[in-house]
Structure formats: structure tokens, C-alpha cells
C-alpha positions as CSV (number, residue, x, y, z in Angstrom):
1,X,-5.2,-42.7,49.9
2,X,-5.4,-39.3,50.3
3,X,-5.4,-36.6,48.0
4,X,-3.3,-33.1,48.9
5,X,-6.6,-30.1,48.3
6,X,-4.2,-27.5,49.4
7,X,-2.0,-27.2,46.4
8,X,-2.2,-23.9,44.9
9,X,-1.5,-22.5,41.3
10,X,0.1,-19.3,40.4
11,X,-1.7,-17.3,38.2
12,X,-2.4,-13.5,37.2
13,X,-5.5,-12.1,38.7
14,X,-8.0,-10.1,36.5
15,X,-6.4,-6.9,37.8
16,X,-3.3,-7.4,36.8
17,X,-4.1,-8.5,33.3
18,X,-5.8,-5.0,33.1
19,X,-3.2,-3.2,34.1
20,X,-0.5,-5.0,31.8
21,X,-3.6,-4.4,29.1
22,X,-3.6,-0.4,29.5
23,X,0.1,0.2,29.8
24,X,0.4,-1.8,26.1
25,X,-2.6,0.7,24.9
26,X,-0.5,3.1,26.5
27,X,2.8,2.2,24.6
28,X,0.8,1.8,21.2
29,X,-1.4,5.4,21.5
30,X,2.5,6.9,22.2
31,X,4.2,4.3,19.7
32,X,1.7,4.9,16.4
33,X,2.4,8.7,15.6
34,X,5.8,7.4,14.9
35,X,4.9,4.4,13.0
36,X,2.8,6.1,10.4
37,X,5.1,7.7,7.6
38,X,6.9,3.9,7.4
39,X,3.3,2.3,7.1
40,X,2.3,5.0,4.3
41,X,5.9,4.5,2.6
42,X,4.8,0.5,2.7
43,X,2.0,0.8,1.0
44,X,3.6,2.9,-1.5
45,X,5.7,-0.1,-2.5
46,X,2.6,-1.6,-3.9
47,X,2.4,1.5,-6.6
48,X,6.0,1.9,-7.7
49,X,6.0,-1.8,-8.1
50,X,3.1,-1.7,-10.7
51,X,4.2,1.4,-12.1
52,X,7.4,-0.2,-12.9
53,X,5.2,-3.6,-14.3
54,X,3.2,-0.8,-16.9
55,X,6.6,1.0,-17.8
56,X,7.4,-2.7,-19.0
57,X,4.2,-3.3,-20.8
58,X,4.5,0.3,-22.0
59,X,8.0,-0.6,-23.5
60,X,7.4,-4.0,-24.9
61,X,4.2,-2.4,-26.8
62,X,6.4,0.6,-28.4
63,X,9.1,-2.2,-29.4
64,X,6.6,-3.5,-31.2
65,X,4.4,-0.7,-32.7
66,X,7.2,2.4,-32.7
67,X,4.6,4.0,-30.2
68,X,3.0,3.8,-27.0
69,X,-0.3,2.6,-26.4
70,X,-3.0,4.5,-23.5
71,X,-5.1,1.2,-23.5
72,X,-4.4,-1.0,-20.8
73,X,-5.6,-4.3,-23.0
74,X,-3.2,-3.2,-26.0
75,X,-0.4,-3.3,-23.6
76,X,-1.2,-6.6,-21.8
77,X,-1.4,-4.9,-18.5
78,X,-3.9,-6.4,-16.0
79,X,-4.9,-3.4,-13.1
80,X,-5.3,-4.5,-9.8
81,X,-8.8,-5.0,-8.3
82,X,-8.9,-2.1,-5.4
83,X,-10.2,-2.9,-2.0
84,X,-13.1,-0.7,-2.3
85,X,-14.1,-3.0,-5.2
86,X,-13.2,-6.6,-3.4
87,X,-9.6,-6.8,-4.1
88,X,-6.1,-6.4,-2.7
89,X,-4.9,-3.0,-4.5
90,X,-5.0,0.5,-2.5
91,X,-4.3,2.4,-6.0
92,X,-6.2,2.9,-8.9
93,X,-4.4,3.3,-11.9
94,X,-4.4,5.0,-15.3
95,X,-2.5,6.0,-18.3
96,X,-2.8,9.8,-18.5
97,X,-1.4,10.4,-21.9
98,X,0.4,8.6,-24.3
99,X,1.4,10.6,-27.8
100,X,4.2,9.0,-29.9
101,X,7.5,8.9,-28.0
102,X,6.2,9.6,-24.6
103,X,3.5,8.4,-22.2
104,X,2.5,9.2,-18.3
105,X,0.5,6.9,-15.6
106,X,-0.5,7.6,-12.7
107,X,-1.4,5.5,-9.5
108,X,-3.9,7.5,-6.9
109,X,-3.8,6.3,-3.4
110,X,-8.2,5.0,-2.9
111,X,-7.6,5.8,1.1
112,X,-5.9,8.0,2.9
113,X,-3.1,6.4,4.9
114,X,-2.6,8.6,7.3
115,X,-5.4,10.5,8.4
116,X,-4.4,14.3,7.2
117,X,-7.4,14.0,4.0
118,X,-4.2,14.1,1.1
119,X,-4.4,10.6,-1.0
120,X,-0.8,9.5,-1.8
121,X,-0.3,10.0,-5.8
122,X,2.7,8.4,-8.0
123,X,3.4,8.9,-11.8
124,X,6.1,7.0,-14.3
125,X,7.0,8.2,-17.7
126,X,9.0,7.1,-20.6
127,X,12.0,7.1,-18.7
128,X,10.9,4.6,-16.2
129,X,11.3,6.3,-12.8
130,X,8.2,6.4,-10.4
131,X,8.1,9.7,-8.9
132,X,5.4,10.9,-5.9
133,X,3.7,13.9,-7.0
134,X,1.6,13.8,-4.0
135,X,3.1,13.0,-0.6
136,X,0.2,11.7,2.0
């Protein structure tokens, strides 16, 4: 019996591995400039989303009490844990004022998302709408 030593596989040499390597660094250096302002509107999700949760809280605790409440355990609202601190979050947030019939929080961006040094800031009041006072 004999065996056939002559059979030969097809492969990719190291060369062209490298060169299929550098042109998809290529296509990401020219493709991330573009992909920036929809990561930083992503992450933005994350603080309309709880803004919209302490707006609730807010509400449910002036339902009860005819006013609202700048104490985030009267409310029942749990913060995030930020990344800097072990968590998930990328905002801190807190409850500027809150006076009788109105109230204000605010969720500041803990990195900057972008790279230009301006840290992404939302707000909610009474009327329940997040707004961005800051745009990063």
C-alpha cells in the first residue's frame, strides 16, 4: 500500500493574511470618524431611559405626598453603579432641585464619548421630557 505524499492543501500564506489585516485597519481608521456621533447617541439611550424611570418615581412620590421629593430613597429610585465605580452606568445622576410643583435631574456623561473633552449632559423636569443640555 502506498500512501500519495504529494497532495497539497490550499492555504493563505502569512503575507497575505497581513495584507487582508492592514486593508481592514485601513477601512476601520477611515470607517470610525463616521461611526462616532451614532455610538455617543447610543450611549445616550442609557440616560433618557433612567431619566424617564426618575420622572416616574418623581410622579408616583408627588401622587402621594402633593410634592416632590430630591432624595433618591424617598422616591424609590435605585442609581446605577457607574463604571468608574465597578458597574455598568456611564452617567451619574442627581436631582438638582425639587420645590413644591416642580423638580429637575440631571444625568452627566463619567467619560467622554468622543474624544473632543465635552461630557454629554441630559436633564428631565416636571413635564417628563429628557432634553441634552450638553451635546458631546
Amino acid at each position: 500500500m502506498k500512501l500519495n505524499t504529494s497532495l497539497k492543501l490550499k492555504a493563505f500564506n502569512l503575507q497575505e493574511i497581513l495584507i487582508v489585516l492592514a486593508i481592514i485597519g485601513i477601512l476601520l481608521l477611515l470607517a470610525l470618524p463616521n461611526l462616532l456621533p451614532y455610538i455617543s447617541k447610543t450611549k445616550a439611550i442609557e440616560a433618557q431611559i433612567q431619566l424617564k424611570s426618575l420622572y416616574t418615581a418623581q410622579t408616583q412620590y408627588r401622587y402621594l405626598y402633593a410634592r416632590y421629593s430630591d432624595d433618591f430613597n424617598e422616591i424609590d429610585f435605585e442609581a446605577p453603579i457607574t463604571s468608574d465605580k465597578g458597574g455598568n452606568a456611564r452617567y451619574k445622576y442627581e436631582i438638582i432641585s425639587a420645590e413644591g410643583n416642580t423638580f429637575k435631574a440631571r444625568a452627566e456623561a463619567i467619560e467622554d464619548f468622543d474624544g473632543d473633552g465635552i461630557f454629554n449632559v441630559w436633564e428631565i423636569d416636571e413635564k417628563g421630557n429628557p432634553k441634552q443640555v450638553i451635546r458631546d
